[in-house]
VOGU-3710 file (C-alpha; in Angstrom, 3 decimals, decimal comma):
1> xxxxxxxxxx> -7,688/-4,078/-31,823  -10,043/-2,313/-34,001  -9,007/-0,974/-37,056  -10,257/1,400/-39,741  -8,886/2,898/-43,178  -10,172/6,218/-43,800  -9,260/8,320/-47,247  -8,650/12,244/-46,215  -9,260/15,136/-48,252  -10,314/13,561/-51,338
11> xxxxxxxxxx> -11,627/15,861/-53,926  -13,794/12,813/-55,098  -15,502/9,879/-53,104  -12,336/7,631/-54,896  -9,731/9,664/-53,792  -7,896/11,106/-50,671  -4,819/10,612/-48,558  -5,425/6,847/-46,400  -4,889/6,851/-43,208  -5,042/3,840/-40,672
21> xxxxxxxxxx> -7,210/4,907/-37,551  -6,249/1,999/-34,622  -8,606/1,833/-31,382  -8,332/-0,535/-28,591  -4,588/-1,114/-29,247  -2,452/-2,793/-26,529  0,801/-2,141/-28,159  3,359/-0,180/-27,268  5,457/1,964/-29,043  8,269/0,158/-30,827
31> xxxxxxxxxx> 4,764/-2,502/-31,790  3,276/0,308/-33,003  5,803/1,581/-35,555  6,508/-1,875/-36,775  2,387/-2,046/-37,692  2,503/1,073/-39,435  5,412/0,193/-41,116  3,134/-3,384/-42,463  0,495/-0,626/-43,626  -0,392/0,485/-47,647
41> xxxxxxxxxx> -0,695/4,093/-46,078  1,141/7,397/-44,978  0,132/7,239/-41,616  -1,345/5,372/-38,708  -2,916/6,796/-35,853  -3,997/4,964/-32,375  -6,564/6,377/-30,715  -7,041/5,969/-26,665  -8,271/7,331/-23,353  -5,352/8,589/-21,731
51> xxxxxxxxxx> -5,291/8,355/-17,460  -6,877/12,362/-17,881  -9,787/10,957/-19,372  -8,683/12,910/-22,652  -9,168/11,373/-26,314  -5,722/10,890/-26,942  -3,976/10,448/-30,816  -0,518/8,921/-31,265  0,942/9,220/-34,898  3,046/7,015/-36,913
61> xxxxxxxxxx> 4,629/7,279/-40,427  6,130/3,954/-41,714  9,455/5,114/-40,948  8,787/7,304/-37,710  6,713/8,448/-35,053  5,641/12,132/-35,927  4,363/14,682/-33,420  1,043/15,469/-35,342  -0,647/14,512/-38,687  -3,549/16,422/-39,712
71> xxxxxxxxxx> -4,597/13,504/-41,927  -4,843/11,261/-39,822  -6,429/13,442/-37,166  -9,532/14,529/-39,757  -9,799/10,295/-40,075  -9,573/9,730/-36,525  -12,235/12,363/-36,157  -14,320/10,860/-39,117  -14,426/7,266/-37,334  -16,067/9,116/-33,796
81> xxxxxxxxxx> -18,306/11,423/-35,866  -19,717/8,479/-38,029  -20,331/6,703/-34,692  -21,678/9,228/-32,743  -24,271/11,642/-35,149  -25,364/13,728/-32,287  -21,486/15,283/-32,090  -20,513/18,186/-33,026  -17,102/18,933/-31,741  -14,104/16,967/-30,463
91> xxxxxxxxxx> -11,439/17,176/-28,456  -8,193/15,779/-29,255  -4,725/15,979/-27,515  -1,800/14,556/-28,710  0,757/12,019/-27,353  4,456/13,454/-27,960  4,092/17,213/-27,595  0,409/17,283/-25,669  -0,813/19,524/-28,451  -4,660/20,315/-28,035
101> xxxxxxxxxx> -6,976/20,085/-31,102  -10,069/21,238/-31,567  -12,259/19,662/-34,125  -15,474/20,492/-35,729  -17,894/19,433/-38,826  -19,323/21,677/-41,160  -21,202/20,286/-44,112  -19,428/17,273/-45,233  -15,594/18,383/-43,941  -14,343/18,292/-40,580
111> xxxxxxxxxx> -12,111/21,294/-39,631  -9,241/20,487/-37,005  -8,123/24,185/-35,218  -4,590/24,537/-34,602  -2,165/26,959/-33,553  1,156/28,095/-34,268  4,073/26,097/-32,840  7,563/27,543/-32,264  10,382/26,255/-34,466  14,249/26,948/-34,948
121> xxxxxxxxxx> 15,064/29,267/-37,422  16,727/28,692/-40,643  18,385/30,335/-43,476  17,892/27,613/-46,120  20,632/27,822/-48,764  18,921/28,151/-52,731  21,329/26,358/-54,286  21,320/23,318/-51,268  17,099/23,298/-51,414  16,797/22,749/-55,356
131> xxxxxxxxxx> 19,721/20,047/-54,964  17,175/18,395/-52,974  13,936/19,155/-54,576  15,836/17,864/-57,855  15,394/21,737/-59,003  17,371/24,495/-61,050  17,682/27,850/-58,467  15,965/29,483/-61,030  12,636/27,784/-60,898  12,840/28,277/-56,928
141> xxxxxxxxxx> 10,325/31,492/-56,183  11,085/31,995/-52,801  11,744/30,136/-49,298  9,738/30,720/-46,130  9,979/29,537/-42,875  10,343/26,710/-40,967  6,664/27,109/-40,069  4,479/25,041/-37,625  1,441/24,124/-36,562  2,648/21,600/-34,896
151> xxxxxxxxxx> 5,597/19,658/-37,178  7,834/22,468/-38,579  7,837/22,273/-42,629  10,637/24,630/-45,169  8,015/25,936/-47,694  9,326/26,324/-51,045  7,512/28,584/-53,389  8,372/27,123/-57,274  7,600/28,973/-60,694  4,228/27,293/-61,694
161> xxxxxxxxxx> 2,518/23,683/-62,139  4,732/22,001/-64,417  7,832/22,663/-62,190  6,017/21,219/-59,185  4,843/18,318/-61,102  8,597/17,423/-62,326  10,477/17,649/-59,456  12,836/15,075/-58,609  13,578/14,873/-54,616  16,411/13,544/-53,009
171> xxxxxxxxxx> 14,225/11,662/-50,603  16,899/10,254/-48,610  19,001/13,610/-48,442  15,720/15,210/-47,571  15,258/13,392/-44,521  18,766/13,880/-43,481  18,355/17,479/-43,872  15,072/17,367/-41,606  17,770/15,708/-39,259  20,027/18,052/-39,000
181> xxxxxxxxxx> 17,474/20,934/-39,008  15,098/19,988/-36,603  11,847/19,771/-39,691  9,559/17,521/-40,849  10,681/17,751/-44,740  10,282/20,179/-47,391  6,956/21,626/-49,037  7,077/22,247/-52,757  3,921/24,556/-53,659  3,068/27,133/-56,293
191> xxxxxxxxxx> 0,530/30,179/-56,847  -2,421/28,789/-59,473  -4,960/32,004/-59,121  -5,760/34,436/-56,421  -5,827/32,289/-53,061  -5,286/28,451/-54,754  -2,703/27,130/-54,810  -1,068/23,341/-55,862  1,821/21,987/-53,395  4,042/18,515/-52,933
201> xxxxxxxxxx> 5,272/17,343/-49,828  8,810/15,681/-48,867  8,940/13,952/-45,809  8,670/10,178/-46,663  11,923/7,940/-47,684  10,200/6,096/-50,304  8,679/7,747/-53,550  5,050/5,326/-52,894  4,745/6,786/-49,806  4,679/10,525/-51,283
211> xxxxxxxxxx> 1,422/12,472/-49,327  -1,559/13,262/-51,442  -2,619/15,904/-48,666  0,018/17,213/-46,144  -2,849/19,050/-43,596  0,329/20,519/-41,277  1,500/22,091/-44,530  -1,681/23,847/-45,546  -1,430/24,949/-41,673  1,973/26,007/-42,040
221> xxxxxxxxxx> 1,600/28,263/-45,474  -1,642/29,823/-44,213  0,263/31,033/-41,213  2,775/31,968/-43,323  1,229/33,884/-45,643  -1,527/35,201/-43,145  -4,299/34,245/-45,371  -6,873/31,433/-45,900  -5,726/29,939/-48,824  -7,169/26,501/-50,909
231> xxxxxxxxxx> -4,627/23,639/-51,630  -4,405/21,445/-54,507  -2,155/17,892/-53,848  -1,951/14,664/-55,186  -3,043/14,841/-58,508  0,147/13,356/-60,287  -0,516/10,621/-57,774  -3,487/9,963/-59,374  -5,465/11,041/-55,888  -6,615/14,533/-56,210
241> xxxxxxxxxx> -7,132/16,036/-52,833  -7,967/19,492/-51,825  -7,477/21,382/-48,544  -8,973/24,191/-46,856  -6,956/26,573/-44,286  -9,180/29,380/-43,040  -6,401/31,773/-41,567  -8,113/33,368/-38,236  -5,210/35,657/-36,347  -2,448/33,430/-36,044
251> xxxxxxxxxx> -4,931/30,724/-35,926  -5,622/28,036/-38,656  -8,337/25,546/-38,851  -7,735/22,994/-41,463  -10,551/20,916/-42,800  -11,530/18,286/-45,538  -13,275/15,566/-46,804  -13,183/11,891/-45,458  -14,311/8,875/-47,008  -14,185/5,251/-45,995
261> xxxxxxxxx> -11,542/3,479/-47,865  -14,057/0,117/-47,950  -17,251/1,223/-49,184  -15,917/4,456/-51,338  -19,069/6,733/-49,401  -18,558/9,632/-47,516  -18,631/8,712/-43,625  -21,885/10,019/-41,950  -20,524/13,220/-40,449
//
């Protein structure tokens, strides 16, 4: 078993979400969520040939296995680009829902395309959301969705920066929400200027494990908001991250930086 840490999205070479990218990996599934439990980092993926022949990516939080993480996908894609220079595009599908990714470097980011998933609808109650974003209703802006590209996220709109910054989530009611709901947590963002914008996301039962990039998010409000937008995250964290969502018709592709977590360089994509 081969293993790899990659840091996603990073606005600097010292900074980004981690994410564990896993090849060669004989374990099987209930193995595989106990090692990403073990890991220092949001997510794990395990990357494999599947019996189609298809590069295949199976996702794990430390507390469960998740559908898709764009995070982890850009590192996953970041480990085959730095091997192979000569690529330009990869194909991904995923384990649980078979969701087909297309992924492609520009620069130094890698852009993953995805589409818009179908989710359950919801009429999330104000005063219920800022009980669990540890929020007054009055700094709540607005509430859209559930929107997907592929795990559903509530997006919150909140008044500005400082409101963001001092939320206080109940984590653990959070989660049971998502439970009951059918979604993958709640995404706290504001407006900062024109198309940039600075978000938090709520998925994770412990406070450490709080994403520095959320890449399904970014997905999720450019869809919503059908327009490419720029996302600021995880600079309370002290890992300041930025995302890019270029809206295309009902299309998003996502894309970043990533850096190896070892050597603090950019990988060779």
């Amino acid at each position: 078993m081969k293993t790899h840490r990659i840091d996603c999205f990073g606005r600097t070479d010292k900074s980004g979400n981690p994410a564990i990218v896993v090849e060669s990996s004989t374990l099987v599934e209930e193995q595989r969520q106990a090692f990403a439990r073990g890991q220092d980092a949001g997510a794990t993926v395990f990357v494999e040939t599947n019996a189609s022949g298809e590069v295949q990516l199976d996702y794990y939080y430390p507390h469960a296995r998740s559908p898709l993480c764009l995070h982890a996908t850009l590192a996953a894609a970041a480990v085959l680009f730095e091997r192979d220079p000569g690529m330009e595009r990869i194909r991904f599908v995923t384990s649980v829902h078979r969701q087909i990714l297309h992924v492609e470097r520009a620069d130094e980011c890698i852009f993953i395309g995805v589409k818009a998933q179908p989710c359950a609808s919801l009429n999330a109650d104000v005063t219920e959301t800022a009980r669990l974003l540890g929020a007054q209703e009055a700094d709540l802006i607005g509430i859209r969705g559930p929107a997907s590209v592929g795990s559903a996220k509530l997006l919150v709109e909140v008044a500005d920066e400082s409101v963001l910054h001092g939320l206080n989530p109940d984590l653990a009611g959070i989660a049971a929400w998502s439970r009951k709901y059918g979604v993958s947590g709640i995404y706290a963002y504001c407006r900062v200027r024109d198309d940039l914008y600075a978000g938090r996301n709520f998925n994770h039962l412990e406070p450490r494990f709080e994403d520095a990039a959320t890449g399904v998010a970014a997905g999720a409000l450019a869809l919503s908001l059908a327009r490419s937008v720029t996302l600021m995250q995880g600079d309370r964290l002290g890992q300041p991250c930025t995302l890019v969502a270029r809206y295309l018709d009902g299309a998003v592709q996502v894309g970043g930086r990533a850096v190896r977590a070892a050597s603090g360089r950019p990988l060779a994509i």
